[in-house]
VOGU-3710 file (C-alpha; in Angstrom, 3 decimals, decimal comma):
1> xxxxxxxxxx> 93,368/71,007/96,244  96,174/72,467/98,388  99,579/71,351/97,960  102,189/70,552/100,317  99,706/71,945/102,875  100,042/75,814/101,313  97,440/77,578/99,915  99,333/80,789/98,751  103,250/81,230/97,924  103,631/85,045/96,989
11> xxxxxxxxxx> 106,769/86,296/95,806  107,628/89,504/97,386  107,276/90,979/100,838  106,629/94,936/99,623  102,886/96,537/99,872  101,075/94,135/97,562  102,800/90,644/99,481  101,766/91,957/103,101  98,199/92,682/101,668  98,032/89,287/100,080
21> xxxxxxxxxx> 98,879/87,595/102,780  97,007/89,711/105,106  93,930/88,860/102,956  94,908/85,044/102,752  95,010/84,953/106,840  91,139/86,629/106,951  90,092/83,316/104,713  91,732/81,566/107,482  94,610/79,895/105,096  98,586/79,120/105,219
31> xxxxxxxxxx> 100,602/81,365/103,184  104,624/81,449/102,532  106,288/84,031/101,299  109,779/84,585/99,570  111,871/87,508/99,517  115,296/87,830/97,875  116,369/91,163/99,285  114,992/93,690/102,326  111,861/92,876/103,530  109,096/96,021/103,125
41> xxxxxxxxxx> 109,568/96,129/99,395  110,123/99,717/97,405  107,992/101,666/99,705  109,304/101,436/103,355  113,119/100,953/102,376  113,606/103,006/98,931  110,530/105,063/97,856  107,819/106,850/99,891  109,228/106,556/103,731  112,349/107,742/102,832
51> xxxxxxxxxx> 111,646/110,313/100,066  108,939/111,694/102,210  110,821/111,794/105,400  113,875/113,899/103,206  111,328/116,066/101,843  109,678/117,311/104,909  113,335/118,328/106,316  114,127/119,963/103,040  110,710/121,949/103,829  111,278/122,609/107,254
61> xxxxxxxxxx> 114,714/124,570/106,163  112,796/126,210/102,880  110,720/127,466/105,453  113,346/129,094/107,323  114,460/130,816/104,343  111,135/132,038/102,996  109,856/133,869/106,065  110,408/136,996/104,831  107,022/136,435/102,821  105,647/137,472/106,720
71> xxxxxxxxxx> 105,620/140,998/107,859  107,902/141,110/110,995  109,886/137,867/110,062  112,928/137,476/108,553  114,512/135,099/106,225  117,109/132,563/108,241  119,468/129,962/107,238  119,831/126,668/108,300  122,987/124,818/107,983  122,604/121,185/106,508
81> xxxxxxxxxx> 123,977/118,102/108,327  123,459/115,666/105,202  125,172/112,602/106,936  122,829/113,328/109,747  119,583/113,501/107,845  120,456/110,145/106,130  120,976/108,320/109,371  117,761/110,186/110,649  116,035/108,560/107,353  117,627/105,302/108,018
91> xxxxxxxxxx> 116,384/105,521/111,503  113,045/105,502/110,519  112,943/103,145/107,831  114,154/100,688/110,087  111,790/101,657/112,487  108,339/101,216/110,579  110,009/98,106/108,259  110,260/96,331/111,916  106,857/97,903/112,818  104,304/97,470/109,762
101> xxxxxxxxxx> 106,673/94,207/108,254  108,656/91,886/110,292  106,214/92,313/113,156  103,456/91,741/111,821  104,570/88,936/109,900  105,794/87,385/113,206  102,476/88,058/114,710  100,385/86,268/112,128  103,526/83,389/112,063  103,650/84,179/108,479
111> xxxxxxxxxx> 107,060/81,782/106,865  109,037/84,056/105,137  111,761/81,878/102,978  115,096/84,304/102,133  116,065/84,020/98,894  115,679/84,220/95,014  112,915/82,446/93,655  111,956/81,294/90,320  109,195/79,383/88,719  109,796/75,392/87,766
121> xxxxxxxxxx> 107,489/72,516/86,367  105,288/73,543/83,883  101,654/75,169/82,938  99,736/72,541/84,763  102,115/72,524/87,920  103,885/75,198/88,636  106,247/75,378/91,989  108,976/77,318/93,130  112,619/76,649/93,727  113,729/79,126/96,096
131> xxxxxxxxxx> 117,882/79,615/95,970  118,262/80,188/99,697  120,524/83,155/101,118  122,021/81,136/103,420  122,550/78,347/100,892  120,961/75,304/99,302  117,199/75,186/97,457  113,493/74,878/98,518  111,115/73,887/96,786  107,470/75,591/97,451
141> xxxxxxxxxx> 104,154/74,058/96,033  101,084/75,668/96,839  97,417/75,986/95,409  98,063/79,399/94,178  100,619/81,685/93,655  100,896/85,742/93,962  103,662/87,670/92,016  104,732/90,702/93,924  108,217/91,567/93,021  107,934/95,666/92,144
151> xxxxxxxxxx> 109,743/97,543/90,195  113,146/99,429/89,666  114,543/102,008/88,618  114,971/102,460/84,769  117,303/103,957/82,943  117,428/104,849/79,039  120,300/103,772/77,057  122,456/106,463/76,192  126,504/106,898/75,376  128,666/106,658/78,053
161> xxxxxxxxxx> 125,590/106,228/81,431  127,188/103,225/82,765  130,644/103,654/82,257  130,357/107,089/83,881  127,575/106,432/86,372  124,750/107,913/87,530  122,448/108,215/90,759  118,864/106,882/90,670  116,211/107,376/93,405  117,238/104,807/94,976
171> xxxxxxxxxx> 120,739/105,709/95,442  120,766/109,478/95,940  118,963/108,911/99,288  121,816/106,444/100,303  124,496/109,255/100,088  126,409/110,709/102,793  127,408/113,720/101,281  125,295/116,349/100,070  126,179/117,294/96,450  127,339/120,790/95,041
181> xxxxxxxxxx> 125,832/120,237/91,883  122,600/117,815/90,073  121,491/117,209/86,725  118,397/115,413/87,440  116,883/113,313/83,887  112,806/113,277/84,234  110,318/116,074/85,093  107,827/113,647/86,045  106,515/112,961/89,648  110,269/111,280/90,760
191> xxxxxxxxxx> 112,618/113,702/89,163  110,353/117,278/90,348  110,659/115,512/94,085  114,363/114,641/93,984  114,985/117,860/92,349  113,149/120,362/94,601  114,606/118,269/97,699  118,309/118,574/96,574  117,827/122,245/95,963  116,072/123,163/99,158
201> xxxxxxxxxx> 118,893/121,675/101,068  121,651/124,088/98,801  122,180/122,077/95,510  122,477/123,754/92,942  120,013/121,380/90,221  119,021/121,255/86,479  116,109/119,438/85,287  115,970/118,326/82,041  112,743/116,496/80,407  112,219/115,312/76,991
211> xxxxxxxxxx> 108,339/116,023/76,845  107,660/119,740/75,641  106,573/120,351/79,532  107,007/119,670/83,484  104,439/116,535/84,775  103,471/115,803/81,366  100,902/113,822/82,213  99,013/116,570/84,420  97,110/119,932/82,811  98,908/122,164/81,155
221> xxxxxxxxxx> 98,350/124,793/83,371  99,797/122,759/86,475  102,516/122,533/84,725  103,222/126,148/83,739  102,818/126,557/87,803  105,067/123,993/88,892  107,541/125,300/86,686  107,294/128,797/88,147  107,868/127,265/91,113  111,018/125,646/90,009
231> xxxxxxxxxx> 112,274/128,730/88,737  111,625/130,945/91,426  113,963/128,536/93,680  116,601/128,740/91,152  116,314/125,584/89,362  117,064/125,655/85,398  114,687/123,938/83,626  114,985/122,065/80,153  111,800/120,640/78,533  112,236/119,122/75,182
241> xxxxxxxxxx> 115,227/118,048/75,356  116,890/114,160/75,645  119,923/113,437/77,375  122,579/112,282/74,303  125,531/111,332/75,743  127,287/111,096/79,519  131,079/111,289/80,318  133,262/112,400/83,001  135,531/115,680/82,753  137,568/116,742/85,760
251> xxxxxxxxxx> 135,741/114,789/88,063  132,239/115,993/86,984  129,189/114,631/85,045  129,469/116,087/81,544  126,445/116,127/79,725  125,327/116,425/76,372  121,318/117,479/75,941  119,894/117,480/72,409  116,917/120,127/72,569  113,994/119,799/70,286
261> xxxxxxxxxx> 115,556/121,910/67,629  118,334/119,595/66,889  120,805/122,033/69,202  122,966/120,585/72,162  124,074/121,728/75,283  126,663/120,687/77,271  125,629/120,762/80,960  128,244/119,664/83,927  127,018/118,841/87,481  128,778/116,475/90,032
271> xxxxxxxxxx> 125,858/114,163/90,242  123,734/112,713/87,255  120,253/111,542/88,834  118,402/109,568/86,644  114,405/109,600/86,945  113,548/108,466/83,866  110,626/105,874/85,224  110,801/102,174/86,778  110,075/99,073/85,370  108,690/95,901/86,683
281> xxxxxxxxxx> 111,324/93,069/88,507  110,490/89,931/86,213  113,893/89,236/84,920  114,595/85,673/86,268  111,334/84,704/87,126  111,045/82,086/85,459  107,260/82,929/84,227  107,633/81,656/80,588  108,165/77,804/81,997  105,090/77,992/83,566
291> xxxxxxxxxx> 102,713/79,706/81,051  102,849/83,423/82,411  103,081/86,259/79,427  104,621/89,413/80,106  104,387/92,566/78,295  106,863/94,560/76,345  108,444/96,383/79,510  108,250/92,809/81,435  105,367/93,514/82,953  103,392/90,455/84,167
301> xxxxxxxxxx> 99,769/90,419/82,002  97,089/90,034/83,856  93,302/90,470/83,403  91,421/92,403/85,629  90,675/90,129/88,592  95,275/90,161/88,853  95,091/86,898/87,063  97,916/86,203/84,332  97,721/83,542/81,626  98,480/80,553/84,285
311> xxxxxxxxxx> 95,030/80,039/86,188  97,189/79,211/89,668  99,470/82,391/88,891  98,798/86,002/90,177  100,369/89,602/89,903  99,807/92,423/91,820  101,790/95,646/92,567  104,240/97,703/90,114  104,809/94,202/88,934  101,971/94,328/86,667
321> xxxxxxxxxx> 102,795/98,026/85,344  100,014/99,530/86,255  99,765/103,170/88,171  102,655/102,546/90,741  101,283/104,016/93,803  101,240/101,870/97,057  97,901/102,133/97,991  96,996/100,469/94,448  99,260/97,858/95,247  98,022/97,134/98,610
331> xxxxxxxxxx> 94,455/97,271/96,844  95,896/94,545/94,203  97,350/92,343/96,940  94,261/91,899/98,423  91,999/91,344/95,290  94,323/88,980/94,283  94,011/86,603/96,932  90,372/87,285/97,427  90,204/85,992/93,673  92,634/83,577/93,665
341> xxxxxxxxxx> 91,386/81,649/97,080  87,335/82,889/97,649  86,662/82,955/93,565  85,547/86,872/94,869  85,478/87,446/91,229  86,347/91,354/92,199  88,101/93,802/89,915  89,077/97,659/91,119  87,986/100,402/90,079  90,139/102,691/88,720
351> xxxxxxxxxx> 88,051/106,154/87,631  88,564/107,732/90,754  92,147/107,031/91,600  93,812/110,023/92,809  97,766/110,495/93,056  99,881/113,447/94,038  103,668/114,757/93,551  104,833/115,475/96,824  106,752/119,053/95,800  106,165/122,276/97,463
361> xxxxxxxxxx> 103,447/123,180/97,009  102,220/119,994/96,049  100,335/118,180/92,593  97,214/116,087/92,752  94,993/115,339/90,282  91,909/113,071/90,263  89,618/112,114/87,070  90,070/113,135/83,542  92,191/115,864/81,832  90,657/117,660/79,618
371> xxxxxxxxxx> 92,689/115,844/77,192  91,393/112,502/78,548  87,675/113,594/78,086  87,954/114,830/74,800  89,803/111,563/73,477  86,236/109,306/75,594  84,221/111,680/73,642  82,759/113,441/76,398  81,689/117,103/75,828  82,947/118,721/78,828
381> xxxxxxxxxx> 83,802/122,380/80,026  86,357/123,416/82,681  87,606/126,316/84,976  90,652/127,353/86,911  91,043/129,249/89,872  94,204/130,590/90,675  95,273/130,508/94,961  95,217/134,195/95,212  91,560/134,234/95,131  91,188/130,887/98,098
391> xxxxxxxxxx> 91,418/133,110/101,398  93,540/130,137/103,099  96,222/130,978/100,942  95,621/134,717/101,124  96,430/133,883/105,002  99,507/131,887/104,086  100,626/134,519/102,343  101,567/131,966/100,031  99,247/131,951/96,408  101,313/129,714/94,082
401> xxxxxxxxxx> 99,133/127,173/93,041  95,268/126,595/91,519  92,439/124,645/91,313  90,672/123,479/88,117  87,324/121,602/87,734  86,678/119,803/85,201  82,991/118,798/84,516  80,883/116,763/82,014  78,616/119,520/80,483  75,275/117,287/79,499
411> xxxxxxxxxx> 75,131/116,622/83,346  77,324/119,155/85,152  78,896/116,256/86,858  82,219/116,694/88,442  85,174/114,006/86,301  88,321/115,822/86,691  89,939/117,752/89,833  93,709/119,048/89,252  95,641/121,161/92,284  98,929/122,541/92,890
421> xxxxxxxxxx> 98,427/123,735/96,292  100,030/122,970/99,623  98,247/120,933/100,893  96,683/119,029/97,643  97,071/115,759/98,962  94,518/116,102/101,520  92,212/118,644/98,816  92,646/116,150/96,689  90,987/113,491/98,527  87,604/115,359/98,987
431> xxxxxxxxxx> 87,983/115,881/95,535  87,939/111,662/94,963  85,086/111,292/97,440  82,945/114,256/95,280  83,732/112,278/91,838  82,679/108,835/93,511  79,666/110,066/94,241  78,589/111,906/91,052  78,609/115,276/92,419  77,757/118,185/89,915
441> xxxxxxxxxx> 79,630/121,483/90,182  76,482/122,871/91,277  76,028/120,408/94,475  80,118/120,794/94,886  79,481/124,712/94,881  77,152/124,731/97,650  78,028/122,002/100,085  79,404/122,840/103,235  83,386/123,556/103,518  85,007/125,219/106,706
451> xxxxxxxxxx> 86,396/128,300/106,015  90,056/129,159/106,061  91,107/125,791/105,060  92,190/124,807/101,615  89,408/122,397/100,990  87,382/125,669/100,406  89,391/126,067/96,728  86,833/123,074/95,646  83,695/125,260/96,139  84,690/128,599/94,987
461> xxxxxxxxxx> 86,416/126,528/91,703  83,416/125,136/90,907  81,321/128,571/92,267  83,207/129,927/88,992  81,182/127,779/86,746  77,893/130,568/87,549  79,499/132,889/89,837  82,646/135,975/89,475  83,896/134,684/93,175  86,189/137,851/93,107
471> xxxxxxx> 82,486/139,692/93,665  82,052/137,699/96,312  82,448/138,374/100,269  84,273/135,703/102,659  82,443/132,625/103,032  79,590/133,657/100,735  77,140/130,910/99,690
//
């Protein structure tokens, strides 16, 4: 039965809401939606827009420098107008926020309540009391409900962090002056972007990581490379080492870093970026009044058709901890409604979900590790081709990166694709579509790939399973 004439309230108007609601409309229902800060959620105001849109000028000036690599070119320097590539930022956040959020909303006469809401009544009959921005409550009953609040930016608890400060992902794209100096916490996907960004544009950075390697999650060979990388733009790297303490000395960040030997270091920068992970927005929810269990990082449970422990109560997006990537979100959002007001009974599937670190050149991965098969008990065997042997990048002049396969060997079937290559984003999607479909190295080895483009890396990586492909001539089959 719908209630006060509402089939869906979702909290939330990021990736996951919109997609919900979006989903809710198709079925040819009313939906409501509240939202205590920006509309667009992390992705449009604070995570990929913006972080993107600063990378690709950070590239565009890197790419200035590192002509010389050409014959006949020569290096050039760019000056940077920081202030100027913030507003430029801002500009377009505004721009696809109004676009791909408060337009479409407005087009589908979506209600969009402004302001904090929490979860009243109880198990059986849960509601809403929304604390309006503009003052007063409102109370929202519906049929169902979707969680889609996000996540934020986390920080560990160490001496002195807050009373000193410190800059999270969030807020380093919000200044207006470019920093001499970052010490950037995390060497995973957030802290390698926000690094190689500040540096490109003439910070001088230090990354420090508490696993024993860069993108610890990743092979251990993509690592090594992305480290290189790092290095070769000047970038100090510390793995294995924690961040002990924080204070302020002469108007600097002064660090202390314990390294895994029980040794400290005492690093100064101007800036402190933190990039340590994010955690789900469930603090003040109100979910425990109405049945709704969370997990140990707040994280709203839910099984795997996005329903949590209250039958009328849903959770999609970062909010459920899950891989925090938009287009799972937006993938979430929509089974969740689907689920919540068809009975769709759907779940996702997960095996082939690819993601990528936007550095230069980039990370993707898709599948298993080798790790990761190993630990399932699958017998598998792998190989790794380094960029100097994929002509594209021969052309490009430009051979940091690699390719490695990883295959099931009772089969020969294709289950894990890892890349650092410009580019990898895009390689890494053909790379998704060959693991959907059960391709074996052998039928990934032959099919048909255009050459001079860095999809080709797929087919000679997995020619290397039978072939030497540095006895081989261009474009041989």
């Amino acid at each position: 039965m719908t209630r006060s004439g509402f089939d869906l309230a979702v909290i939330g108007t990021g990736s996951a809401a919109f997609a919900a609601a979006l989903a809710t409309t198709r079925q040819g229902r009313r939906v409501i939606m509240a939202e205590r800060g920006t509309l667009g959620g992390t992705c449009v105001n604070v995570g990929c827009v913006p972080s993107k849109a600063l990378l690709a000028a950070a590239e565009a000036r890197h790419a200035a420098s590192a002509a010389g690599r050409f014959p006949g070119l020569a290096p050039a320097g760019i000056p940077v107008d920081f202030a100027g590539l913030i507003t430029g930022k801002d500009a377009l956040v505004g721009q696809l926020r109004t676009e791909k959020y408060t337009d479409l909303a407005d087009g589908y006469g979506w209600h969009i309540v402004h302001g904090t809401a929490t979860f009243t009544g109880n198990t059986d009959a849960p509601a809403l009391d929304v604390a309006l921005t503009d003052g007063g409550i409102r109370r929202i009953v519906a049929d169902q409900y979707v969680v889609a609040t996000g996540s934020a930016p986390w920080a560990p608890p160490v001496e002195g962090l807050k009373r000193t400060g410190y800059l999270t992902s969030t807020t380093a794209m919000e200044l207006d002056v470019l920093p001499e100096s970052v010490i950037v916490v995390g060497g995973n996907a957030i802290g390698l972007e926000q690094a190689q960004l500040f540096a490109r544009l003439g910070t001088r950075v230090t990354v420090v990581e508490a696993q024993e390697r860069l993108a610890p999650f990743e092979e251990p060979e993509v690592s090594a490379m992305i480290e290189r990388v790092l290095a070769d733009e000047g970038i100090t790297v510390h793995t294995g080492a924690t961040l002990a303490a924080v204070r302020t000395e002469d108007g600097a960040k002064s660090t202390v870093v314990r390294a895994g030997d029980g040794t400290e270091l005492d690093l100064r920068a101007e800036q402190l970026l933190i990039a340590t992970g994010r955690r789900p927005n469930t603090a003040g929810l109100g979910l425990d009044a109405v049945g709704v269990k969370t997990g140990t990082d707040g994280e709203v449970v839910v099984d795997g058709h996005q329903r949590s422990t209250n039958p009328r109560i849903w959770a999609a997006g970062d909010v459920v901890g899950g891989p925090q990537f938009v287009y799972v979100a937006a993938a979430q959002g929509t089974l969740a409604a689907d689920n919540a007001l068809a009975g769709a009974a759907r779940t996702l599937d997960y095996t082939a979900l690819p993601r990528v670190t936007f550095t230069s050149p980039a990370i993707a991965s898709v599948g298993m590790t080798e790790a990761e098969a190993a630990e399932a008990g699958i017998r598998c065997d792998s190989r790794t081709l380094s960029l100097a042997h994929i002509p594209r990048a021969l052309a490009d002049r430009d051979t940091r990166g690699l390719v490695k396969l990883v295959a099931d060997t009772t089969d020969g079937r294709v289950i894990g694709v890892h890349v650092v290559a410009e580019g990898a984003g895009d390689l890494i999607t053909a790379a998704t579509y060959a693991l959907t479909s059960g391709m074996t190295t052998a039928q990934l080895a032959h099919t048909w790939t255009p050459y001079l483009t860095m999809t080709e890396a797929l087919k000679l990586a997995a020619q290397t399973f039978t072939s030497d492909v540095t006895k081989l001539s261009c474009c041989a089959d």
